[in-house]
TORKOL-4160 file (C-alpha; in steps of 0.2 Angstrom, whole numbers, padded with zeros to 4 digits, m for minus):
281
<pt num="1" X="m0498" Y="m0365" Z="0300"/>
<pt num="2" X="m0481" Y="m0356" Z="0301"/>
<pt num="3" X="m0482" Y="m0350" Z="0284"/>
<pt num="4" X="m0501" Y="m0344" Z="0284"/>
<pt num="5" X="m0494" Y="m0335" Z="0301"/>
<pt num="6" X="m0481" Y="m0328" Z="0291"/>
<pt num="7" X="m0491" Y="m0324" Z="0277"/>
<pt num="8" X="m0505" Y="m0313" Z="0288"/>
<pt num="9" X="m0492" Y="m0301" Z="0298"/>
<pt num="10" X="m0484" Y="m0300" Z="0281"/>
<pt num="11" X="m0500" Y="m0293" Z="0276"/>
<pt num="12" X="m0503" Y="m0284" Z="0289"/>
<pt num="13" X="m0489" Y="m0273" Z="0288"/>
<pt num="14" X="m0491" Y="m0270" Z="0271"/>
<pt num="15" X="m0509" Y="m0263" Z="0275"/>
<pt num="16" X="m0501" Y="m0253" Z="0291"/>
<pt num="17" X="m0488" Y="m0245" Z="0278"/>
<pt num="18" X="m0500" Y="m0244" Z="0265"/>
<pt num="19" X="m0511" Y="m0233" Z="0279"/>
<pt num="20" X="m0496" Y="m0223" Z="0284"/>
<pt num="21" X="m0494" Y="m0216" Z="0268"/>
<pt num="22" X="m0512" Y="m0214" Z="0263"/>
<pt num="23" X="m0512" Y="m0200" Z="0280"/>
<pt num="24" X="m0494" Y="m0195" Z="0277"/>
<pt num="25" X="m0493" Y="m0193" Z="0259"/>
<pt num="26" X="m0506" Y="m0178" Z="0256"/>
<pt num="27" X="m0499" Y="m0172" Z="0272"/>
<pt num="28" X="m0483" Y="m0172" Z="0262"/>
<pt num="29" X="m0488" Y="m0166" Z="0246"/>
<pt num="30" X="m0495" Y="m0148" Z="0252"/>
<pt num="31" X="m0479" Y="m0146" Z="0263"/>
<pt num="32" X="m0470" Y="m0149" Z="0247"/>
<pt num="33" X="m0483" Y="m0134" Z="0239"/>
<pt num="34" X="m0483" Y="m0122" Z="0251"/>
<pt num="35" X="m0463" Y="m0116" Z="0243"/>
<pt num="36" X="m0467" Y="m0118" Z="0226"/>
<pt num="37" X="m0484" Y="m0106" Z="0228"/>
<pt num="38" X="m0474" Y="m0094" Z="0236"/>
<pt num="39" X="m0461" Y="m0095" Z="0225"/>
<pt num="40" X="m0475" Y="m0093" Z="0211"/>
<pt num="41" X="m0481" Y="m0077" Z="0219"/>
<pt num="42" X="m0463" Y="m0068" Z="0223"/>
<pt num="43" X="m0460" Y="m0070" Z="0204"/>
<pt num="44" X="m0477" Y="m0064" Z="0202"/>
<pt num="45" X="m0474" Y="m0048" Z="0213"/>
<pt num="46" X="m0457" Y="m0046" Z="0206"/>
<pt num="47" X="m0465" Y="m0044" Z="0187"/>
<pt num="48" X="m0477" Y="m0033" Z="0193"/>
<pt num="49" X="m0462" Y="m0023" Z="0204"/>
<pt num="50" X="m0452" Y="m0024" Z="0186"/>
<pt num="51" X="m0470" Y="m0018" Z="0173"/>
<pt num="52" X="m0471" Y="m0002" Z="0187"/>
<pt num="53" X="m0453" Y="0002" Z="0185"/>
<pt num="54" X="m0453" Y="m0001" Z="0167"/>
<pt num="55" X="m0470" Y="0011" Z="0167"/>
<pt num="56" X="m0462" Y="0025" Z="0178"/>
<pt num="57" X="m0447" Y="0027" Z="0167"/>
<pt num="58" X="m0457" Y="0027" Z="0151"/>
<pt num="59" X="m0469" Y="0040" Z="0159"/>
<pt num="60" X="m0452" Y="0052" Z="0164"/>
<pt num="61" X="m0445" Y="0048" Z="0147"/>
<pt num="62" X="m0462" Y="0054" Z="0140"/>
<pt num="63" X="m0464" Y="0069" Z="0148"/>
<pt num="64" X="m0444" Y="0074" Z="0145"/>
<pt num="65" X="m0447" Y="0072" Z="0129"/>
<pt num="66" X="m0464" Y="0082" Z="0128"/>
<pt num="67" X="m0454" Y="0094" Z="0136"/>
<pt num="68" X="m0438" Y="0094" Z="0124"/>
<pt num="69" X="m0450" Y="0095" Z="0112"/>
<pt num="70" X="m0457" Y="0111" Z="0117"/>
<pt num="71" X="m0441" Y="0120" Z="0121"/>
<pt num="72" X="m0434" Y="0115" Z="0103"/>
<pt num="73" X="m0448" Y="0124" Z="0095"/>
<pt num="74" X="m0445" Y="0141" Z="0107"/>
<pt num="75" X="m0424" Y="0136" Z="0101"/>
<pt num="76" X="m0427" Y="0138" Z="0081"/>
<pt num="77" X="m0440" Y="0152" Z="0082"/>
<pt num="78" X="m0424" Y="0161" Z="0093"/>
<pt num="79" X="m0412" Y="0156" Z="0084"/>
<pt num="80" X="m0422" Y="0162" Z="0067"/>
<pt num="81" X="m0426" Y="0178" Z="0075"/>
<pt num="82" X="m0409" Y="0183" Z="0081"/>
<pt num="83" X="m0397" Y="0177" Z="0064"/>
<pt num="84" X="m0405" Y="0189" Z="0053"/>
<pt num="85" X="m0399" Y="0205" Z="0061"/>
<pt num="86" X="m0384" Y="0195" Z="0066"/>
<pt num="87" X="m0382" Y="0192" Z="0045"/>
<pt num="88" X="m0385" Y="0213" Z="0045"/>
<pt num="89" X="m0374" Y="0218" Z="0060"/>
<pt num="90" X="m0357" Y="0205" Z="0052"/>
<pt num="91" X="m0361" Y="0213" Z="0035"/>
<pt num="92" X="m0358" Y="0231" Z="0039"/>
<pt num="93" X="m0344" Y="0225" Z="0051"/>
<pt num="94" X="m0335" Y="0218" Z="0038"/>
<pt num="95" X="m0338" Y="0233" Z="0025"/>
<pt num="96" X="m0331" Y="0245" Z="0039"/>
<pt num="97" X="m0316" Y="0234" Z="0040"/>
<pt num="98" X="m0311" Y="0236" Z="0021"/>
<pt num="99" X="m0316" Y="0254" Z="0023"/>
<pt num="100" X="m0303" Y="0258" Z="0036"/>
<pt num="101" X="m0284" Y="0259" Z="0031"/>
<pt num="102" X="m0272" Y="0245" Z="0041"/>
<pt num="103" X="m0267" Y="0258" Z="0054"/>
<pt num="104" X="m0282" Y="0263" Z="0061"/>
<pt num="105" X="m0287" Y="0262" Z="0079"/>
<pt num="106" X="m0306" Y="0258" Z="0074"/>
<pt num="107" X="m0302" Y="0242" Z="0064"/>
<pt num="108" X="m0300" Y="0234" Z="0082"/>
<pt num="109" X="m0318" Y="0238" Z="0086"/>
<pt num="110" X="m0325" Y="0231" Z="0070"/>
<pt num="111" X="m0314" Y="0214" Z="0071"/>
<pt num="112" X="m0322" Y="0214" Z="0091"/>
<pt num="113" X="m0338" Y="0217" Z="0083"/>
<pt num="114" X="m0336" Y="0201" Z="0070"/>
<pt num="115" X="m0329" Y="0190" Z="0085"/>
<pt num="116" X="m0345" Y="0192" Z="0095"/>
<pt num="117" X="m0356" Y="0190" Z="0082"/>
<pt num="118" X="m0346" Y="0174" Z="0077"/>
<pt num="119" X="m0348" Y="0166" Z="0094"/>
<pt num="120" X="m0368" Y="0172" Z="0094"/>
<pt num="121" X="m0368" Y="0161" Z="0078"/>
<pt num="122" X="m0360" Y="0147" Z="0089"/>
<pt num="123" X="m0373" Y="0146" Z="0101"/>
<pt num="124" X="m0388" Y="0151" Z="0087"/>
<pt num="125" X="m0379" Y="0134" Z="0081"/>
<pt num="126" X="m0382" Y="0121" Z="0097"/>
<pt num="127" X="m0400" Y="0131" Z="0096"/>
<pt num="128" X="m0406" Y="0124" Z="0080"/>
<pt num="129" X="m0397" Y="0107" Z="0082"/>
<pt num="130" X="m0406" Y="0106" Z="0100"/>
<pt num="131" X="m0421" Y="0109" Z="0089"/>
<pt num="132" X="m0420" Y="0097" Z="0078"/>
<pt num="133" X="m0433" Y="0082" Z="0080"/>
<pt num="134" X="m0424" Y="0071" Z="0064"/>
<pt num="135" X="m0430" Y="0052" Z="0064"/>
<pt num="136" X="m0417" Y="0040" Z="0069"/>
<pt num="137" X="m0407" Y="0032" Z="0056"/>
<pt num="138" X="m0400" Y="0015" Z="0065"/>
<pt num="139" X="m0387" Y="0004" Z="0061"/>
<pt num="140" X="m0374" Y="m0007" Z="0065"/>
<pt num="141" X="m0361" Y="0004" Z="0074"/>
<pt num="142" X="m0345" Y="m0006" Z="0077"/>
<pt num="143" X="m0341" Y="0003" Z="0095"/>
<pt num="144" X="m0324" Y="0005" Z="0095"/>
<pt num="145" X="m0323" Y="0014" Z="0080"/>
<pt num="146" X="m0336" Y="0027" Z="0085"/>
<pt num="147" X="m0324" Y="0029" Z="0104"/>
<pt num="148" X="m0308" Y="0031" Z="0092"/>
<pt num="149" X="m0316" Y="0044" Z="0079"/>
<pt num="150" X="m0325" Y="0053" Z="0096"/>
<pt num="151" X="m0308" Y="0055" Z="0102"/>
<pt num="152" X="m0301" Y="0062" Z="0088"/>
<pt num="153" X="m0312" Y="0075" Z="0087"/>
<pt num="154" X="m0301" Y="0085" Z="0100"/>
<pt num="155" X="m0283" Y="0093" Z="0098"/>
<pt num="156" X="m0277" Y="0087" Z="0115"/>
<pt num="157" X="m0280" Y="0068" Z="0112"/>
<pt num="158" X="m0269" Y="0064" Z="0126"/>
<pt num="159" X="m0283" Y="0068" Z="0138"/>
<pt num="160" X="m0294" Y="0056" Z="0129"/>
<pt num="161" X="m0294" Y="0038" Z="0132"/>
<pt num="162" X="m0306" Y="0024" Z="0127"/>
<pt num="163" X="m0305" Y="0003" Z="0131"/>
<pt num="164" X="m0302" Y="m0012" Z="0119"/>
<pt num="165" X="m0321" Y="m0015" Z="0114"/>
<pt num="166" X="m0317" Y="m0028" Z="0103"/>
<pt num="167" X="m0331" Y="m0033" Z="0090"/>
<pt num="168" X="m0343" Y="m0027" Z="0101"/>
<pt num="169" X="m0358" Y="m0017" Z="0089"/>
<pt num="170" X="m0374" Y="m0006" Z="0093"/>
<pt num="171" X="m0387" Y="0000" Z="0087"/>
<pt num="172" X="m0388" Y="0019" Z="0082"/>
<pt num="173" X="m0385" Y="0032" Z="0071"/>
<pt num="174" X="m0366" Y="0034" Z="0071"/>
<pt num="175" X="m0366" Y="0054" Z="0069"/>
<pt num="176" X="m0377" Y="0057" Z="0083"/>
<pt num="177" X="m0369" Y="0045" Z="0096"/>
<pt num="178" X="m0352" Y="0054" Z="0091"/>
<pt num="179" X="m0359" Y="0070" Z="0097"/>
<pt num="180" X="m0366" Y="0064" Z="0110"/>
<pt num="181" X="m0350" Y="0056" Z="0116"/>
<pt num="182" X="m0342" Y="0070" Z="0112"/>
<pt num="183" X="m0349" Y="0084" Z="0121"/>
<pt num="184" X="m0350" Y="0074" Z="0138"/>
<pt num="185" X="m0333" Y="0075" Z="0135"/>
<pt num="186" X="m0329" Y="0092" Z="0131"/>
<pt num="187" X="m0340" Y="0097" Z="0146"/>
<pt num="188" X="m0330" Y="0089" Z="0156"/>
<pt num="189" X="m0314" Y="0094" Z="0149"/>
<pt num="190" X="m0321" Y="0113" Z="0150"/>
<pt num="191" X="m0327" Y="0109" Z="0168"/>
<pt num="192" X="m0309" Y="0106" Z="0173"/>
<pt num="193" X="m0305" Y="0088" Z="0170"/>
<pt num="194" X="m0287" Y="0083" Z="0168"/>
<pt num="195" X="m0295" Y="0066" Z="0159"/>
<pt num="196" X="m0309" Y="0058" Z="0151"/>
<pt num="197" X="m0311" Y="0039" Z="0149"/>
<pt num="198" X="m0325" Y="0031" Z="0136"/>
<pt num="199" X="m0328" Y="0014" Z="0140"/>
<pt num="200" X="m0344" Y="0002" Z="0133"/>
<pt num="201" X="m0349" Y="m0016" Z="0138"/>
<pt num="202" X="m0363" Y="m0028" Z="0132"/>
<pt num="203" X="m0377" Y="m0029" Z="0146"/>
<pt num="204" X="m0393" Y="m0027" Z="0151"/>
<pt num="205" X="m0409" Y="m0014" Z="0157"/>
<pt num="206" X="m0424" Y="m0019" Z="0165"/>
<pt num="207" X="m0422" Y="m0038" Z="0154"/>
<pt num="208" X="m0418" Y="m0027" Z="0140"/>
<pt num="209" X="m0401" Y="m0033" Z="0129"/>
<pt num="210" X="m0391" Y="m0017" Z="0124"/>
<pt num="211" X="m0373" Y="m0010" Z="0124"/>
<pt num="212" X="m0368" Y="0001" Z="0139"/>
<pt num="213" X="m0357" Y="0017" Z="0137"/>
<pt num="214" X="m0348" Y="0027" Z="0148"/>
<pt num="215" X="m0337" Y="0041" Z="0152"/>
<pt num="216" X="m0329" Y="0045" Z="0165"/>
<pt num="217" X="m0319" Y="0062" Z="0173"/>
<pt num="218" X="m0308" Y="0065" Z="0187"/>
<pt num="219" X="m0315" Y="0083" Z="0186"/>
<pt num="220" X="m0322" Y="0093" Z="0202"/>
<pt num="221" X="m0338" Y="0083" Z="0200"/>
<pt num="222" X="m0358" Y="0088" Z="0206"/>
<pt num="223" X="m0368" Y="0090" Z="0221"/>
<pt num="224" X="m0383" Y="0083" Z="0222"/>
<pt num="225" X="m0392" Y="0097" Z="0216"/>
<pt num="226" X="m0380" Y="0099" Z="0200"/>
<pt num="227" X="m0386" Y="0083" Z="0196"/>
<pt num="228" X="m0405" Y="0084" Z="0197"/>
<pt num="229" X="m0401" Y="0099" Z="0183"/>
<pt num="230" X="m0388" Y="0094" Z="0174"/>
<pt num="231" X="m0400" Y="0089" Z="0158"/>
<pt num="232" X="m0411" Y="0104" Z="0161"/>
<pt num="233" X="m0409" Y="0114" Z="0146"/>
<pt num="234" X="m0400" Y="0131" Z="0147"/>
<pt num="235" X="m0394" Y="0126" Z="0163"/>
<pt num="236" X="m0375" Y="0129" Z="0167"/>
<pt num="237" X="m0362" Y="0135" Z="0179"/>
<pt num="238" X="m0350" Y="0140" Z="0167"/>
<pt num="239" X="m0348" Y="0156" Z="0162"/>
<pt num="240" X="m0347" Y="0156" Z="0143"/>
<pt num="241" X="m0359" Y="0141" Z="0144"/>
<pt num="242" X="m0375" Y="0139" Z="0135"/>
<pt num="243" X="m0384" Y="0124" Z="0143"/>
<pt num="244" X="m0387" Y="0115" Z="0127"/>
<pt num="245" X="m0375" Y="0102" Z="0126"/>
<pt num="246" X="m0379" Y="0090" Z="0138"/>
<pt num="247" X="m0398" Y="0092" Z="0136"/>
<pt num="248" X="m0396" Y="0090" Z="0119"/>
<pt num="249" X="m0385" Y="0071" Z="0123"/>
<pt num="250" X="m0400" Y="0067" Z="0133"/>
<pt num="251" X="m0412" Y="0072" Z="0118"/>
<pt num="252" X="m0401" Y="0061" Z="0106"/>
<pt num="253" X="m0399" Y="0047" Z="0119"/>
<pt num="254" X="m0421" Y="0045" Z="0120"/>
<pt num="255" X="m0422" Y="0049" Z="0102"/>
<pt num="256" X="m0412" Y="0031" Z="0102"/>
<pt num="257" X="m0423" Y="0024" Z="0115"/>
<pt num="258" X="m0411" Y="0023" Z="0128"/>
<pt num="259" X="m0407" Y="0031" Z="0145"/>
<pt num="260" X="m0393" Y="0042" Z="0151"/>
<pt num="261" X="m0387" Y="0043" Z="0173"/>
<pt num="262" X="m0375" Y="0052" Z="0181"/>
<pt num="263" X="m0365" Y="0047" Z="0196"/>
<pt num="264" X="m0354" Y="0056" Z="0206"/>
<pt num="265" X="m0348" Y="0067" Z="0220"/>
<pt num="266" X="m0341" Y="0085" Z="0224"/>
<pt num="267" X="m0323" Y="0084" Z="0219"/>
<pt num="268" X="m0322" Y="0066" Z="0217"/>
<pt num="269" X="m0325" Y="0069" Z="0196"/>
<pt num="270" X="m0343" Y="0061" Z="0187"/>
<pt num="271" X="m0348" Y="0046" Z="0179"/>
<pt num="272" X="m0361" Y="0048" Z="0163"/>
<pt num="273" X="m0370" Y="0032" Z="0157"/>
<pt num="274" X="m0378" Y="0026" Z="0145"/>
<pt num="275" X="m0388" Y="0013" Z="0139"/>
<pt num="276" X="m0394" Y="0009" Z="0120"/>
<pt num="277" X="m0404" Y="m0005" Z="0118"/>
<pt num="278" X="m0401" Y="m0019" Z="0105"/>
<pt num="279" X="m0415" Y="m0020" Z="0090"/>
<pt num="280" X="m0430" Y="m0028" Z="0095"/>
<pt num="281" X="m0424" Y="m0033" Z="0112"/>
């Protein structure tokens, strides 16, 4: 009698348990759901957050390019238009030069004469280079070599300074990265820099896997205004300046499908960056 006692509370409590987790256990369960489903939909809206930034940039890169596009047609027709009687105003200069004997006064004029027309063929030059829509020829660019030959590209290399990179690679075309390199740093240089550092980094865009490269003044830097035109073609404060060379770094950089920012503050020197993204990432 004392077992079957036993036997039937033991039961009993079973079915009590058994009860308790029937009413519990669902209860339990959509508890347990309710984080995972909004953990589902933040990702959700966070993709959706990361496809409209993605779109936004390719829309802006899109219409800078339509518009790069556009000004490099009106550069070569300029450029074409004004080296002919360029050709015709340094030929005559240079036969008035032979004509006149070593002493005369007039031999000044003509050598000013070729000097001007020598810069015009300067910026006729970054016109036709600005103009230029090439296809990009990528390869395998070991970085560090492409910061050393940048620097040496300029008398003064002392001012110059680029980072260990190690083995680090990207891909490009190595001539046009060069220049690009190049005339962020000679603008800055020109701008009133004492020095320029080139620096580059493995890293990632928007999920994208790429190289970063920068460079970095300690020149008098922008306002915020200078940096909303800083890649606006023809745009410049200096006073011999053209305003091709840095829109023509940004042309390079989206002809490589990358993107190029600028940070900084009045007197407190700039930071360019850039971003090229690996093949097939």
């Amino acid at each position: 009698m004392h077992d079957t006692l036993l036997v039937v509370l033991t039961v009993g409590i079973l079915f009590v348990v058994l009860a308790i987790a029937l009413v519990l256990l669902p209860r339990l369960l959509r508890e347990k759901e309710k984080p995972q489903r909004v953990t589902e939909m933040d990702m959700m809206l966070a993709s959706f957050q990361t496809m409209g930034s993605e779109l936004k940039a390719l829309k802006e890169q899109l219409v800078v390019k339509e518009r790069l596009a556009a000004l490099g047609e009106v550069s070569a027709g300029i450029a074409h238009e004004f080296r002919n009687p360029m050709s015709v105003i340094s030929g005559y200069a240079r036969l008035l030069l032979k004509s006149l004997p070593a002493e005369d006064d007039r031999r000044e004029l003509a050598e000013g004469i070729l000097q001007e027309i020598g810069s015009m063929n300067g910026v006729m030059t970054e016109l036709l280079s600005f103009s230029r829509s090439e296809p990009i020829q990528k390869t395998s660019v070991p970085v560090q070599a492409l910061l050393i030959e940048t620097m040496r590209g300029f008398p003064d290399r002392q001012r110059i300074h680029s980072a260990e990179t190690g083995t680090l690679q990207c891909a490009g075309d190595a001539t046009l990265l060069r220049q690009a390199l190049k005339n962020l740093a000679q603008n800055a240089l020109e701008a009133g820099a004492r020095d320029v550092w080139l620096r580059a980094a493995s890293g990632e865009m928007s999920g994208k896997k790429g190289v970063w490269l920068t460079v970095q003044d300690n020149g008098p830097g922008l306002d915020e205004a200078g940096q909303e035109k800083i890649f606006t073609p023809f745009y410049t404060t200096k006073a011999d300046g053209t305003g091709i060379g840095l829109a023509l770094v940004q042309k390079i950089v989206l002809a490589h499908g990358g993107t190029i920012t600028v940070e900084s503050r009045k007197g407190e020197g700039a930071l360019f960056r850039i971003f090229l993204p690996s093949d097939g990432a």
